[in-house]
BAROTOR-705544 format. One record per residue: residue number from 1; residue in one letter; x, y, z of N, C-alpha, C in turn. Coordinates in pm, whole numbers, always signed. Layout:
N
[r NUM,"A",[X,Y,Z],[X,Y,Z],[X,Y,Z]]
...
END
This chain:
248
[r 1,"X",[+84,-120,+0],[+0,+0,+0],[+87,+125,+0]]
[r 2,"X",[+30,+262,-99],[+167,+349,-59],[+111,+434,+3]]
[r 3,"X",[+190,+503,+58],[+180,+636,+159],[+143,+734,+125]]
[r 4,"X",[+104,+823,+204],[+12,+905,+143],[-12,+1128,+176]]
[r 5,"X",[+18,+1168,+140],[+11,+1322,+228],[-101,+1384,+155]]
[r 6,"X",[-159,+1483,+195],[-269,+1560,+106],[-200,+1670,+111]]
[r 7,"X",[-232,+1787,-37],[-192,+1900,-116],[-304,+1929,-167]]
[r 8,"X",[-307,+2054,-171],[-515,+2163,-183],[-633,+2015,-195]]
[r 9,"X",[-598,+1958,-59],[-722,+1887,-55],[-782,+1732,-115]]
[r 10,"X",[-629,+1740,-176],[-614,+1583,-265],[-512,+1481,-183]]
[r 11,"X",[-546,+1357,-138],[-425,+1285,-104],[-320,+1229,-212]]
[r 12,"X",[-230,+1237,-191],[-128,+1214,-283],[-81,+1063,-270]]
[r 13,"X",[-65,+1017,-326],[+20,+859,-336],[+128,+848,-363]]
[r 14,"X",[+233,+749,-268],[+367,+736,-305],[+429,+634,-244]]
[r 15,"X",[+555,+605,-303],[+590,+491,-258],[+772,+552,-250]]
[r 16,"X",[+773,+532,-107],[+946,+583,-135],[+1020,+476,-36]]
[r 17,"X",[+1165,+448,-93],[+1208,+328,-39],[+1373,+415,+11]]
[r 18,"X",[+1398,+373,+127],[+1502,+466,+197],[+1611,+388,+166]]
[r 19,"X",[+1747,+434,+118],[+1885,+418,+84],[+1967,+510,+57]]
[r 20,"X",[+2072,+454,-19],[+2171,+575,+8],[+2093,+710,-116]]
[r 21,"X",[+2236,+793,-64],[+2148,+895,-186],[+2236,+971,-252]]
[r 22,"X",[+2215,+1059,-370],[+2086,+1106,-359],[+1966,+976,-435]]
[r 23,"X",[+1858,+1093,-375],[+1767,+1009,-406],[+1719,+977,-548]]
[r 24,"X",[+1635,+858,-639],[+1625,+869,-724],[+1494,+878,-752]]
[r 25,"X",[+1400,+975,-803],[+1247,+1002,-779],[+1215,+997,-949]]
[r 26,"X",[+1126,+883,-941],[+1060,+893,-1075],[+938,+1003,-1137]]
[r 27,"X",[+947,+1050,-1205],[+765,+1111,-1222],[+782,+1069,-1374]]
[r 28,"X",[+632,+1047,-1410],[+521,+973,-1462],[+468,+1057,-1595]]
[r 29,"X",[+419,+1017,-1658],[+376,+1129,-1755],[+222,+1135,-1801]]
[r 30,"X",[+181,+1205,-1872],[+58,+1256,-1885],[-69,+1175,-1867]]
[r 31,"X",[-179,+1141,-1780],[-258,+1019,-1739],[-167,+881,-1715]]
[r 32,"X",[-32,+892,-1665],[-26,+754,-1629],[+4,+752,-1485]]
[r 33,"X",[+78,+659,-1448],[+72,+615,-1265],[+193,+578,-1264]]
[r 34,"X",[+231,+520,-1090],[+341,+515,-1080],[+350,+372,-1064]]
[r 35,"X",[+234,+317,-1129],[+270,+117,-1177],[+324,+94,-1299]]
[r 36,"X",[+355,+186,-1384],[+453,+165,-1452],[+518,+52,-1509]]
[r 37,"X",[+580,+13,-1606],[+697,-59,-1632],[+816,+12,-1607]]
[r 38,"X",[+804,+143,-1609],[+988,+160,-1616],[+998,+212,-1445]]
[r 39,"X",[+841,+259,-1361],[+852,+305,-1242],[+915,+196,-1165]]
[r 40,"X",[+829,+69,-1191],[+893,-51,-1120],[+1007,-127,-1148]]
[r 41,"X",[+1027,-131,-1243],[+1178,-139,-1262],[+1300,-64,-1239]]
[r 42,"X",[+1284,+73,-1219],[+1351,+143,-1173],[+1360,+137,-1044]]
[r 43,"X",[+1257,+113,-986],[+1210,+106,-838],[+1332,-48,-786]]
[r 44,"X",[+1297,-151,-840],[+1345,-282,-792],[+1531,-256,-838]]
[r 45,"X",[+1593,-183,-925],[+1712,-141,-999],[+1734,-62,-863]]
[r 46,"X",[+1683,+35,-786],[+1675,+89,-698],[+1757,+10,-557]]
[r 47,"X",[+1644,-62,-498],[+1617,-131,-433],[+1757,-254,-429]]
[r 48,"X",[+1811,-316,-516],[+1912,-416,-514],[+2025,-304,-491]]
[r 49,"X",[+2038,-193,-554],[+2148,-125,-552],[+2162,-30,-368]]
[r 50,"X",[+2084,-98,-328],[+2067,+30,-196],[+2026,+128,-220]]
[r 51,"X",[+1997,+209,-305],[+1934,+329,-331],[+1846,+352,-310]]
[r 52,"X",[+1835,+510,-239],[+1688,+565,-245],[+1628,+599,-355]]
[r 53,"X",[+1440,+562,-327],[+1402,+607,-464],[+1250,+627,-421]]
[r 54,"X",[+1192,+718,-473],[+1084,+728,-480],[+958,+726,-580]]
[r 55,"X",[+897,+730,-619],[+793,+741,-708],[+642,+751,-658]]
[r 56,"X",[+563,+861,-732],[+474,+920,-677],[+358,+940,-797]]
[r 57,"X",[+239,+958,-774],[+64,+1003,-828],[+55,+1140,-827]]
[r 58,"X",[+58,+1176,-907],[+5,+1311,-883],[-165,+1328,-879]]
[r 59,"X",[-205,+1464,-859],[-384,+1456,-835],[-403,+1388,-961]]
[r 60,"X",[-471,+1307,-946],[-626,+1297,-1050],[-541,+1171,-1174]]
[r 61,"X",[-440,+1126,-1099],[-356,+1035,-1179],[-373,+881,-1077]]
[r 62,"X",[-328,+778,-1086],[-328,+654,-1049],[-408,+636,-909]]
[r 63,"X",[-377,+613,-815],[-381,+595,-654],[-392,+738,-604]]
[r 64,"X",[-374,+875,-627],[-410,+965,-589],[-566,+1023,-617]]
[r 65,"X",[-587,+1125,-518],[-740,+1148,-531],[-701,+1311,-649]]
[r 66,"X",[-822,+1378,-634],[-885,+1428,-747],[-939,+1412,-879]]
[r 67,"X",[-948,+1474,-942],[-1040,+1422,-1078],[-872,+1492,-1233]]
[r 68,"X",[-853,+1405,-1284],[-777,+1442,-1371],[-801,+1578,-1468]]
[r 69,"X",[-940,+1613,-1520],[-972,+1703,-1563],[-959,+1801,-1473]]
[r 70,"X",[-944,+1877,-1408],[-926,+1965,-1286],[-753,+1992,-1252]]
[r 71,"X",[-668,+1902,-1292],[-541,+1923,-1323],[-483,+2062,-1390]]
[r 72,"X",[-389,+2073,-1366],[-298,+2201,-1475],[-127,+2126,-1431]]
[r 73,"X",[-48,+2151,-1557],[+78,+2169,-1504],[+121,+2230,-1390]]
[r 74,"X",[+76,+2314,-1338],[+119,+2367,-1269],[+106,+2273,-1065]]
[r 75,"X",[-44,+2245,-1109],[-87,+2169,-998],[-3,+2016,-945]]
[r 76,"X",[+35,+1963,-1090],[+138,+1822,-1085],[+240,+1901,-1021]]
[r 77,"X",[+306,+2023,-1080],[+463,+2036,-1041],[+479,+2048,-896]]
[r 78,"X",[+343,+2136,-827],[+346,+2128,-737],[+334,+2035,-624]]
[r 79,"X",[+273,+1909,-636],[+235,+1763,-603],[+368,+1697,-590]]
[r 80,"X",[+440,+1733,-700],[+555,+1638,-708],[+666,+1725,-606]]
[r 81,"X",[+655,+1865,-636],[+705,+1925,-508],[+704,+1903,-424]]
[r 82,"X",[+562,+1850,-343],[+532,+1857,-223],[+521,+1712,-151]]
[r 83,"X",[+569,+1590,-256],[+605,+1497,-236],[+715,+1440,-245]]
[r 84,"X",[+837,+1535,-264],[+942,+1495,-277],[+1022,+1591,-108]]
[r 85,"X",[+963,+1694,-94],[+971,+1741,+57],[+950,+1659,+167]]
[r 86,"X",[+854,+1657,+146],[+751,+1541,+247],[+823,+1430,+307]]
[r 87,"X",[+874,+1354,+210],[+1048,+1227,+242],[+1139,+1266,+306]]
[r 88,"X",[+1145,+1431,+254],[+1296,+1494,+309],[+1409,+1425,+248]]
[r 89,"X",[+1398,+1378,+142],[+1515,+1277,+91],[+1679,+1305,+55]]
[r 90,"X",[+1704,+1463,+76],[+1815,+1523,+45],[+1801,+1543,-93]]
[r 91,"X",[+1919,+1555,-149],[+1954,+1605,-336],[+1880,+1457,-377]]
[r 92,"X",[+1817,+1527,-477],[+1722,+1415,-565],[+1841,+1430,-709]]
[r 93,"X",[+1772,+1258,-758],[+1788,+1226,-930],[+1687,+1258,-974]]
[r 94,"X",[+1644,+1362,-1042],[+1486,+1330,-1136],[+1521,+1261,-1236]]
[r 95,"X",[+1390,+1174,-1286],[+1404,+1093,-1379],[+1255,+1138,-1455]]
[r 96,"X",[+1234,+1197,-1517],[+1118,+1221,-1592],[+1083,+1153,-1719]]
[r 97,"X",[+981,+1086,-1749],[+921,+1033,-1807],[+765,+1148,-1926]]
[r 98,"X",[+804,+1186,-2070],[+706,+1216,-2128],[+698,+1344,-2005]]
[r 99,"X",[+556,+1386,-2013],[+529,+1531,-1890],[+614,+1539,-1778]]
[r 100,"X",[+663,+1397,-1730],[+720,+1415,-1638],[+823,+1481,-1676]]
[r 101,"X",[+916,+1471,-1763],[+992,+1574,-1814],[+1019,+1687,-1803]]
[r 102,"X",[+901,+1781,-1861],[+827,+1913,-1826],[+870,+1913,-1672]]
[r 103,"X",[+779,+1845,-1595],[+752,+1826,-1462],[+907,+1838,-1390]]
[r 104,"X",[+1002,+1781,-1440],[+1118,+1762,-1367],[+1244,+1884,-1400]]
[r 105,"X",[+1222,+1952,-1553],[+1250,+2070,-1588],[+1226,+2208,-1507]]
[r 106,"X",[+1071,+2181,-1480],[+1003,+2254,-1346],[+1068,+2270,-1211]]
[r 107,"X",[+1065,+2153,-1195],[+1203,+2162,-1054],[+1288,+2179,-1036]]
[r 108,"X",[+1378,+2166,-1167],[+1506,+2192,-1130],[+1474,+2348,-1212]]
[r 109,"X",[+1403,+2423,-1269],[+1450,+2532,-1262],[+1397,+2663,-1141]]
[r 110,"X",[+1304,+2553,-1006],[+1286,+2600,-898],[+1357,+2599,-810]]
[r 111,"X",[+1451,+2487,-809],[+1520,+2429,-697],[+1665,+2371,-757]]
[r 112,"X",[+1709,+2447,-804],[+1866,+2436,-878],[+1930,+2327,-771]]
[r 113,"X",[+1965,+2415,-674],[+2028,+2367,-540],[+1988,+2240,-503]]
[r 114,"X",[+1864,+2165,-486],[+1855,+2021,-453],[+1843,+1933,-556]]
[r 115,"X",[+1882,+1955,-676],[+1893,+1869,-804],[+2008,+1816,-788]]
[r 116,"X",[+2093,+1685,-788],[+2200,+1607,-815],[+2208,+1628,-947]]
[r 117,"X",[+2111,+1561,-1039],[+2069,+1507,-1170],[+1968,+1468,-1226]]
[r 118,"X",[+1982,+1515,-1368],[+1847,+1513,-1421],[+1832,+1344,-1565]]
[r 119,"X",[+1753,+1273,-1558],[+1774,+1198,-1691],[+1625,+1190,-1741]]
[r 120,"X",[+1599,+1229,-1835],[+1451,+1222,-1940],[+1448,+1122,-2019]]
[r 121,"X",[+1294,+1079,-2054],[+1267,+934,-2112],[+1180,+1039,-2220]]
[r 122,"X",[+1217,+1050,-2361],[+1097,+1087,-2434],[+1017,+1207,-2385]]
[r 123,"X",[+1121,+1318,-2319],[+1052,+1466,-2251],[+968,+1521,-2327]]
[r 124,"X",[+845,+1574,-2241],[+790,+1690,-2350],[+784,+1804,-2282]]
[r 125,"X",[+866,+1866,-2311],[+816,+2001,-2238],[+750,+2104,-2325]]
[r 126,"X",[+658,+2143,-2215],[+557,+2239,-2309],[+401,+2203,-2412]]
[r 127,"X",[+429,+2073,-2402],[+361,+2031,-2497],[+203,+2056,-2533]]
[r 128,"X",[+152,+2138,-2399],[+11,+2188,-2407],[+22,+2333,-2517]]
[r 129,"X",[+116,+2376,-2538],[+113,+2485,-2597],[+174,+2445,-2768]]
[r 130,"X",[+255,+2362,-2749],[+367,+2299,-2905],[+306,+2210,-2975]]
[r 131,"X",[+222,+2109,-2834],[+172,+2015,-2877],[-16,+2010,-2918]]
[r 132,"X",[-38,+2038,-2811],[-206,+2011,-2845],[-258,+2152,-2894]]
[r 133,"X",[-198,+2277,-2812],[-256,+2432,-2888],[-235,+2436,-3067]]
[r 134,"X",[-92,+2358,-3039],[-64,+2455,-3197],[-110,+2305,-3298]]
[r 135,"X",[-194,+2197,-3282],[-226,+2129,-3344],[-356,+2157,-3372]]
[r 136,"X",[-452,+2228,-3309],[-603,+2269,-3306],[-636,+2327,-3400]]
[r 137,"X",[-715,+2317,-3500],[-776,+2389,-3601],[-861,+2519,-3571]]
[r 138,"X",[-896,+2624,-3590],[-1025,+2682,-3576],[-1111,+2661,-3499]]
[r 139,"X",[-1181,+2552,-3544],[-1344,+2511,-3492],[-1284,+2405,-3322]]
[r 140,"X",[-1184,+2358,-3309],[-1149,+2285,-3204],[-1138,+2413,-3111]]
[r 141,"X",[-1030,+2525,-3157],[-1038,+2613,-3083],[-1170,+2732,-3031]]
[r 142,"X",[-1231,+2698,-3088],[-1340,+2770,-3079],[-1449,+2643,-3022]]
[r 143,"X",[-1457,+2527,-2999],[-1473,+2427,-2895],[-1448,+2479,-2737]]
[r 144,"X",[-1298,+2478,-2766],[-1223,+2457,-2605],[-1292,+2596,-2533]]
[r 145,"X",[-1255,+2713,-2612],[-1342,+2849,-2509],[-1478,+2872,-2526]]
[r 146,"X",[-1550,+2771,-2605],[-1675,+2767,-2583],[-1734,+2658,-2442]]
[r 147,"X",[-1681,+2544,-2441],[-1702,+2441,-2349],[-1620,+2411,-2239]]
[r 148,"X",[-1529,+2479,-2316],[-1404,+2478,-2142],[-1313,+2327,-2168]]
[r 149,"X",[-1342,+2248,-2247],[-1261,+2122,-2329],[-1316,+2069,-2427]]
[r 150,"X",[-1225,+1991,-2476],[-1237,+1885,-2578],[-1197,+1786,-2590]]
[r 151,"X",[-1247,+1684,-2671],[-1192,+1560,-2650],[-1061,+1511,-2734]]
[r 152,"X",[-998,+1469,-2697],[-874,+1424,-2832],[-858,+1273,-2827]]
[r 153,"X",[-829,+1238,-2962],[-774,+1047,-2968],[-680,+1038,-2888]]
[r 154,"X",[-677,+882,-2823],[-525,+865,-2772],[-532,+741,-2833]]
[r 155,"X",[-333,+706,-2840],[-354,+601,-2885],[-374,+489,-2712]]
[r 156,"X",[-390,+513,-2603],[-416,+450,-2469],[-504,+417,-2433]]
[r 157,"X",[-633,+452,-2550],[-752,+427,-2465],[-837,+530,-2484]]
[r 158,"X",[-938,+532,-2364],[-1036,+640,-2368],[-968,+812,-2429]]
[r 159,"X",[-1039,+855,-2516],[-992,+985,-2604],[-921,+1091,-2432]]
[r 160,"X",[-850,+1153,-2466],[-800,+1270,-2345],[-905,+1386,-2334]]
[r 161,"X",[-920,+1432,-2243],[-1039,+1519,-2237],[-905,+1625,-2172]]
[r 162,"X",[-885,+1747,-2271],[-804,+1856,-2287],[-900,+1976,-2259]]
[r 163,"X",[-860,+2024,-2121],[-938,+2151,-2068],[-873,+2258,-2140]]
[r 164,"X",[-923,+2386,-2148],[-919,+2501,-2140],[-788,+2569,-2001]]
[r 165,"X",[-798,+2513,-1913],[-751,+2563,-1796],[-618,+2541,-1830]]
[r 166,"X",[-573,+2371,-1838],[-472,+2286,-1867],[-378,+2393,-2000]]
[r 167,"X",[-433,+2437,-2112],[-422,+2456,-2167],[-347,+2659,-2102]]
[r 168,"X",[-427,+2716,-2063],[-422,+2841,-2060],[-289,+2808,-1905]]
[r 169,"X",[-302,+2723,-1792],[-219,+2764,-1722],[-80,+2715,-1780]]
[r 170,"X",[-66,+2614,-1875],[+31,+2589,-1917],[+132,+2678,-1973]]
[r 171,"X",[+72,+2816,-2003],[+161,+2894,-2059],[+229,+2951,-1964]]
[r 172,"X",[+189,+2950,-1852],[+305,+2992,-1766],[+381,+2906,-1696]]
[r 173,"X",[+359,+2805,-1756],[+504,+2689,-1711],[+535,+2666,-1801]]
[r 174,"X",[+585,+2709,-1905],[+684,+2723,-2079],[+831,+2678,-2042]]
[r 175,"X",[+904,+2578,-2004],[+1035,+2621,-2035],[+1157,+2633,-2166]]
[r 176,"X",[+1113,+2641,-2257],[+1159,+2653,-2399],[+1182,+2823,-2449]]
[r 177,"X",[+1116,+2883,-2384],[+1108,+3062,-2442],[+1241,+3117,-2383]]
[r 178,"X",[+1263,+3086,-2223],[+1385,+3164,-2167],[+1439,+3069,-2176]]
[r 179,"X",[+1588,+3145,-2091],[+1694,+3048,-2052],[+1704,+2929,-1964]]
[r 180,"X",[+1729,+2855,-1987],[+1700,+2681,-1882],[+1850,+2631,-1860]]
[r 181,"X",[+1870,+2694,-1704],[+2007,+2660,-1669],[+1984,+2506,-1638]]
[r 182,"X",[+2059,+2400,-1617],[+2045,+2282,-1587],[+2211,+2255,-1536]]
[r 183,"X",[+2233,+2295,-1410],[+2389,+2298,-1317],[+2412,+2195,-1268]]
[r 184,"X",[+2369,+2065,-1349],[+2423,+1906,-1297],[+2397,+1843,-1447]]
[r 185,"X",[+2458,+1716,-1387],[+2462,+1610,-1518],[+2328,+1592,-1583]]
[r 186,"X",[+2310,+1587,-1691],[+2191,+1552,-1761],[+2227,+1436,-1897]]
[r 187,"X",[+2096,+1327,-1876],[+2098,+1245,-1989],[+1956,+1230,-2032]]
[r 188,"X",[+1939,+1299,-2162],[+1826,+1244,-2254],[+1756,+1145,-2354]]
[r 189,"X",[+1708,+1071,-2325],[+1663,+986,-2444],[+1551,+968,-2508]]
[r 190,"X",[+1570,+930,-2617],[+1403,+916,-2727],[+1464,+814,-2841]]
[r 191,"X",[+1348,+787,-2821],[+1346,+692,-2925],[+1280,+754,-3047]]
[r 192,"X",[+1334,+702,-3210],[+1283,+752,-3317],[+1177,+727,-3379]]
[r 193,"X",[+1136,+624,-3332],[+997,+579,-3337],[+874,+616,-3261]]
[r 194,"X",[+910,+700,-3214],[+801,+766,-3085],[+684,+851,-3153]]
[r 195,"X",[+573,+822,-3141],[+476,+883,-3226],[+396,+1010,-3102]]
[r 196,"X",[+413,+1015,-3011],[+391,+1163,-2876],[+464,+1243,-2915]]
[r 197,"X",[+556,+1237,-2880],[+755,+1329,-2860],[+842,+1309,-2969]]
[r 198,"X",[+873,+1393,-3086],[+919,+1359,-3151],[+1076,+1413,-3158]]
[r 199,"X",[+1168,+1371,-3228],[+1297,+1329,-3219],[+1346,+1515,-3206]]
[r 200,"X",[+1287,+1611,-3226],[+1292,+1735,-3301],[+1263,+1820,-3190]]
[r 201,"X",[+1147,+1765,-3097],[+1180,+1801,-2951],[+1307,+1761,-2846]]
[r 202,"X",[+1353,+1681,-2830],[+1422,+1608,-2776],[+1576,+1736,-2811]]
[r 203,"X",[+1569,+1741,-2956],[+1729,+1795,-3015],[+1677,+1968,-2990]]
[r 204,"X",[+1560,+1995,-2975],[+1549,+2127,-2904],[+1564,+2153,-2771]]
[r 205,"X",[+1518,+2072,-2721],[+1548,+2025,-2566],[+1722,+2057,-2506]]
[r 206,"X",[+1790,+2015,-2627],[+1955,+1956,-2634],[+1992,+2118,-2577]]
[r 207,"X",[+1950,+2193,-2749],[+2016,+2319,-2819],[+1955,+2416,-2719]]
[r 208,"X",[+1804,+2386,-2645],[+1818,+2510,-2574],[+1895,+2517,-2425]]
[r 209,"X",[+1878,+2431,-2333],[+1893,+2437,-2214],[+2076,+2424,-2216]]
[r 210,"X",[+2122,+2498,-2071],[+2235,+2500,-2053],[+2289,+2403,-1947]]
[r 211,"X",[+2349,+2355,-1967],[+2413,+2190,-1882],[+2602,+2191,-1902]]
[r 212,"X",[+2657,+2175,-1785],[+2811,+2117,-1783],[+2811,+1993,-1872]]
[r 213,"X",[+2747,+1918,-1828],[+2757,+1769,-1902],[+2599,+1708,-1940]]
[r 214,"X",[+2559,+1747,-2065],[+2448,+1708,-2080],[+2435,+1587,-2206]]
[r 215,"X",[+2395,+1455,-2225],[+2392,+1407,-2340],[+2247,+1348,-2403]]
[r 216,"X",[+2245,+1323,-2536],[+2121,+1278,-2570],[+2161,+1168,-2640]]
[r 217,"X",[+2072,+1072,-2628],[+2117,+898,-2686],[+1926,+889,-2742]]
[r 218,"X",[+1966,+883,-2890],[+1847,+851,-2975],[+1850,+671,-2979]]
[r 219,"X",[+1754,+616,-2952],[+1726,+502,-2949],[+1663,+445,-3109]]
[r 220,"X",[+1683,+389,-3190],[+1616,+385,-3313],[+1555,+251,-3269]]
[r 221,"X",[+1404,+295,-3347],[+1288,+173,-3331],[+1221,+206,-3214]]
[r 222,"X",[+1250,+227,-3093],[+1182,+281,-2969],[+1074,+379,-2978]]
[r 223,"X",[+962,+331,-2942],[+832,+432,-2952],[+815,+481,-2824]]
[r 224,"X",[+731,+552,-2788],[+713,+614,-2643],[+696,+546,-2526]]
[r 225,"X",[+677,+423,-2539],[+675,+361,-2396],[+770,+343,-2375]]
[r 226,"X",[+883,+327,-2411],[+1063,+303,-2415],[+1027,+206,-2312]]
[r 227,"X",[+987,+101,-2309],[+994,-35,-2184],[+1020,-113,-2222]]
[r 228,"X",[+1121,-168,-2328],[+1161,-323,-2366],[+1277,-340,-2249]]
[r 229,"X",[+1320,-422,-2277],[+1429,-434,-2180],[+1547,-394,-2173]]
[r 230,"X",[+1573,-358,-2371],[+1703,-241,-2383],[+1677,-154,-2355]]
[r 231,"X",[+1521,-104,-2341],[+1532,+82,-2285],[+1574,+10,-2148]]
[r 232,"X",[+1506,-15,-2031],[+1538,-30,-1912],[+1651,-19,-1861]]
[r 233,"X",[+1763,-65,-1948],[+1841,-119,-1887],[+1919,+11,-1939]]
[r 234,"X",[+1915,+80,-2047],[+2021,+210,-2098],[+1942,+307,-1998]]
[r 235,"X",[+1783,+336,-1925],[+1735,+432,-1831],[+1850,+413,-1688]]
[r 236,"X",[+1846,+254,-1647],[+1951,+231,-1543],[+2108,+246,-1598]]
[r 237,"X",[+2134,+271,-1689],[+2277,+320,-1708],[+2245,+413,-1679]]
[r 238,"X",[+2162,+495,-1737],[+2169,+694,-1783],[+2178,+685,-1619]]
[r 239,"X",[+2139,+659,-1539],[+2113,+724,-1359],[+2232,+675,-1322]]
[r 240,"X",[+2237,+577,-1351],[+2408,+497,-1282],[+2514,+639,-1303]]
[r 241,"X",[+2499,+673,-1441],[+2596,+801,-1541],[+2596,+938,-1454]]
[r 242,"X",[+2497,+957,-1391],[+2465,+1064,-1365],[+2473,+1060,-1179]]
[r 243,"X",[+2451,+969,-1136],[+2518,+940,-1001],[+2667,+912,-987]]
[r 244,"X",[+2732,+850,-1066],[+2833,+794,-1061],[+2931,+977,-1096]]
[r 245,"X",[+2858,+1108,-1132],[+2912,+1167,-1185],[+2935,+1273,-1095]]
[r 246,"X",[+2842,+1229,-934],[+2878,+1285,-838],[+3038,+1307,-738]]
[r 247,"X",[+3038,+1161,-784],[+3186,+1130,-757],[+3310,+1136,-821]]
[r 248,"X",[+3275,+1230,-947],[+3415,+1216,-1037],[+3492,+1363,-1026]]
END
């Protein structure tokens, strides 16, 4: 069963396992949870190695309460904020996954100082504005501020129901417009087969943000779930890379 704190009124879900550190904290990406394939594998990669690690729900996502439509970027970053305090875990690894990405970009350009390291799976940052705004036709847009959302295909299942709110608070969590210091190791990956995040974000991702040691490893054939067992195992290098880089 995981543990649990409440933030504006939502209990939060998490599962954090105490070892050495820093810590290594997964976040999750857009409607998914922290049951995962790569959460739990990272988690058990964790776990044999002594390492701390955490992984967490944000509102309206897996084991946490609220309603997902009622979400904004802004509300996750803060969740994941307030669940990575909550442990007290010292200097964190973020490991962002898809939004979590965004999400982990977010933090470290709040909290420079308790970032060790950063490693991304298929990041999107921004993507309410790059991704779903600037894909909307006319009449969609003239949907969303008529009804306050709309529905979109996924390929996961039930269509995404894309608010208005989601959409409008997202612009003020942009990190692509300014400067994006990133003052620890960073490793990025995507796969070229990824039909969410495409290879073009990822190499913008590269060219904008500023990093001592930052690298990007394109995976060819890898679509967005990056969970075969060669992603897994190059996600547990990239953190090994980026811990191991504490000590060099």
């Amino acid at each position: 069963m995981p543990d649990f704190i409440t933030r504006a009124g939502n209990a939060l879900a998490y599962h954090y396992t105490p070892g050495q550190g820093p810590c290594v904290v997964f976040l999750g990406g857009f409607k998914s949870d922290m049951e995962g394939t790569k959460a739990i594998a990272l988690e058990e990669w964790a776990r044999a190695a002594g390492r701390a690690f955490l992984r967490l729900d944000y509102s309206g996502h897996g084991q946490s309460g609220g309603a997902f439509e009622d979400g904004c970027i802004g509300d996750w970053f803060q969740d994941a904020e307030a669940v990575i305090a909550a442990v007290d875990a010292g200097p964190v690894v973020l490991v962002g996954s898809s939004m979590g990405g965004w999400i982990s970009l977010l933090l470290a350009r709040a909290h420079p100082d308790r970032i060790a390291g950063l490693v991304t799976i298929a990041a999107a940052p921004d993507f309410t504005e790059d991704g779903y705004w600037a894909s909307f036709d006319a009449d969609q847009r003239d949907t969303l501020a008529r009804d306050g959302q709309i529905a979109v295909p996924s390929d996961y299942g039930d269509p995404y129901i894309i608010t208005r709110h989601l959409i409008e608070e997202g612009r003020a969590r942009l990190v692509l417009r300014d400067p994006l210091s990133l003052p620890f190791p960073v490793r990025m990956m995507q796969g070229t087969a990824d039909a969410a995040v495409s290879t073009q974000t990822a190499l913008r991702l590269l060219d904008h943000a500023d990093s001592p040691d930052m690298r990007l490893t394109l995976v060819d054939g890898a679509d967005h779930r990056f969970s075969d067992d060669a992603c897994l195992r190059l996600i547990e290098r990239s953190v090994t890379e980026v811990l191991d880089a504490q000590n060099a």
